[in-house]
C-alpha positions, -999 to +999 in steps of 0.1 A: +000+000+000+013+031-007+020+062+016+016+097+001+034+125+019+016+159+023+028+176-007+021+138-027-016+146-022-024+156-055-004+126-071-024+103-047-056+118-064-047+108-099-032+078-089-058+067-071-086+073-102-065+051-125-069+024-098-107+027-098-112+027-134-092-004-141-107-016-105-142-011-128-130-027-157-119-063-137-155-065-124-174-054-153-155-074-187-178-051-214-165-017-200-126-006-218-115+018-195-078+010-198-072+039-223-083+065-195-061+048-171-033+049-187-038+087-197-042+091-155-007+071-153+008+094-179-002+123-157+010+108-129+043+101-141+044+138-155+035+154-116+059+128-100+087+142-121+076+184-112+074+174-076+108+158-070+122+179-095+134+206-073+123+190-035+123+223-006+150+210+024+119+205+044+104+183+021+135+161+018+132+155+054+100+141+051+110+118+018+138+110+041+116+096+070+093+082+041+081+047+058+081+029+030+120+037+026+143+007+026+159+006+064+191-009+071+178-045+076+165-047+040+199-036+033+214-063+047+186-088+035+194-077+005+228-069-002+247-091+020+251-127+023+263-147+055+255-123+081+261-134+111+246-106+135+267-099+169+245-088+198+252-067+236+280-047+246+291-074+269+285-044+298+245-041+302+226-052+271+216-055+239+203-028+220+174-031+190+183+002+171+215-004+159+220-039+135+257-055+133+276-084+126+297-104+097+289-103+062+295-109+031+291-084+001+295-100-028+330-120-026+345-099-002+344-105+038+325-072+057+313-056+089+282-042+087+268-017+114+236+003+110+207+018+126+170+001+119+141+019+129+115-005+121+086-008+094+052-005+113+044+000+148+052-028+164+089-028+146+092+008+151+089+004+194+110-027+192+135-006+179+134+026+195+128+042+165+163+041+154+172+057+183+205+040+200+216+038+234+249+033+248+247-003+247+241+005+209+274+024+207+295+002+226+282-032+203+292-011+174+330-009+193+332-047+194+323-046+161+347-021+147+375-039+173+369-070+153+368-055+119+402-040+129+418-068+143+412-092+111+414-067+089+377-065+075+359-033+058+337-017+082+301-004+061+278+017+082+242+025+069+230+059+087+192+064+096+182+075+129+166+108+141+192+108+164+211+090+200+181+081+221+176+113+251+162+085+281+173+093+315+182+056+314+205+060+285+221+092+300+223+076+333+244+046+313+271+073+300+254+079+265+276+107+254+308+089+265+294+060+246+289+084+215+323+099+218+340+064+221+322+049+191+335+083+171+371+078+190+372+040+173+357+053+139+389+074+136+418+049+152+406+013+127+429+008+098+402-006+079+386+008+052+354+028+067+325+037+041+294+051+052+259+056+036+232+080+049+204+063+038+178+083+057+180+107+082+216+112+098+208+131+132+234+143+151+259+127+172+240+098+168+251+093+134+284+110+132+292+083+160+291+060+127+295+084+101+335+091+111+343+076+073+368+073+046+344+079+024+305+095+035+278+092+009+240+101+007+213+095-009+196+119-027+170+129-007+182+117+026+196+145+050+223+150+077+222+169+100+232+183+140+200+188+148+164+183+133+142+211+119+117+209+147+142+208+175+158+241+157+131+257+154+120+250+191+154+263+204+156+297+182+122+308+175+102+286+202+076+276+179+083+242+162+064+250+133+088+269+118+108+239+110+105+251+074+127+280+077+151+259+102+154+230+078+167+259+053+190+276+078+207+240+083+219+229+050+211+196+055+201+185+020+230+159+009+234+182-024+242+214+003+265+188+022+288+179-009+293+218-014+309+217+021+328+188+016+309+168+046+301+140+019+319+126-007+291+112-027+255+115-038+241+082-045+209+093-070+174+084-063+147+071-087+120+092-093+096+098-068+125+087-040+135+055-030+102+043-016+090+043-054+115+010-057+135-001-036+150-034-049+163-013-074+179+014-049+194-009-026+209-026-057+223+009-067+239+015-030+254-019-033+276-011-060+283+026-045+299+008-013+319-016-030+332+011-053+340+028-025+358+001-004+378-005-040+389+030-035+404+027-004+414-011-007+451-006-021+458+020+012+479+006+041+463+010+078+486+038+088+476+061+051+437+051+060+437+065+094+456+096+083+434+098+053+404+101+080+415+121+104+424+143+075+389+145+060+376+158+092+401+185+100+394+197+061+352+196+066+336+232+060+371+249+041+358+238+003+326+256+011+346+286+026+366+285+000+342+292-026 
């Protein structure tokens, strides 16, 4: 079933017409309506293509948070074979929003970390939304620890609104746990790619973001805070997250400018929700271009490399 955003309400309309006529035509044999229907689809088509032609930054966040958007376990479901998932931070517990273990993607030996917020509601509170605690960060450590130590790529796949904000978590040392996860993203000497395939929020993504080589998809977004949160904090009214999502140039197209990103991995039309065998196929073969990249570099040049890329973020845009 399809989900129409706000702004998608007019395609909805049309879509939804050339559903009933041919609807019509399947109970009723003697009534040819599939000449009308497909005239609807050609409209269709035609307003899919002048609404994602030139997205606002606040409508990118909500294609970003689409539901219907692949999440990182079809991801792995479908681009990686063998996974063999790794669970708790061998301190407190084990933590639903974030996904890791061994893999295999294509012929070549992997980790893969990510955050999965779920698909409907009952997958959604099982997995906090996306939204990791420190157990989350610290099972992501092992991880990286064991990617280092046998000399395996590390890919991370970025969607989550953010680190989770419970007094539980904070209790548990949740910023330490962020600022560790970062800390390990910058010492492996393993090649690090990572993929914003959503929404990257904050510390909570950077804390697997801290690549070789960041890419996003088109209409994802990355960001140190979301729209509504800004908004809140600098104009007290939440509903102005239009103007904040503006001020934050957090569209992955702004983010390349800047030199936060290294790639934009294209959507189909109408965003990734539209296909998504056919986008997850396309992100496969961005990551393993981009570990092929980095594969001939020794573990000292990758760290460098890195650390590098971080110090450098924000000067090409200053530049220009």
């Amino acid at each position: 079933m399809n989900h129409y955003l706000e702004f998608e309400k007019p395609l909805a309309e049309i879509e939804g017409k050339a559903e009933e006529l041919r609807a019509m035509a399947r109970t009723n044999e003697d009534v040819d309506l599939e000449k009308e229907a497909v005239a609807l689809d050609k409209k269709a088509a035609q307003m899919l293509q002048d609404l994602y032609k030139d997205l606002t930054p606040w409508r990118k966040c909500q294609v970003a948070r689409h539901p219907n958007r692949p999440h990182c376990k079809d991801y792995i479901e479908a681009l990686f074979s063998e996974y063999t998932p790794l669970a708790g931070d061998r301190n407190f517990a084990e933590d639903d929003a974030v996904m890791g273990g061994l893999a295999r993607l294509g012929d070549r030996a992997v980790v893969v970390i990510g955050h999965e917020k779920g698909a409907d509601t009952k997958s959604r509170l099982h997995h906090n939304f996306g939204m990791a605690r420190p157990e989350g960060y610290r099972k992501a450590i092992r991880l990286m620890d064991m990617a280092d130590r046998f000399g395996l790529p590390v890919v991370t796949l970025i969607d989550t609104p953010g680190a989770y904000p419970g007094k539980g978590a904070e209790e548990r040392g949740q910023s330490e746990a962020i600022a560790r996860s970062t800390e390990k993203c910058l010492q492996i000497g393993v090649p690090l790619v990572s993929v914003v395939i959503g929404e990257g929020g904050s510390g909570g993504a950077v804390a697997f973001a801290t690549a070789n080589r960041v890419a996003m998809l088109e209409h994802s977004v990355y960001s140190v805070i979301s729209p509504e949160g800004c908004a809140s904090i600098l104009w007290k009214d939440a509903e102005k997250m239009r103007d904040a999502a503006e001020a934050l140039r957090l569209t992955a197209q702004d983010l390349h400018k800047l030199g936060v990103i290294d790639r934009i991995i294209p959507e189909l039309q109408g965003g990734a929700q539209r296909n998504r065998t056919q986008m997850m196929e396309t992100v496969g073969k961005n990551i393993d271009t981009m570990i092929d990249e980095l594969s001939g570099f020794s573990p000292k040049k990758l760290v460098a490399m890195r650390r590098q890329k971080f110090l450098d973020i924000g000067s090409k845009g200053l530049a220009a």
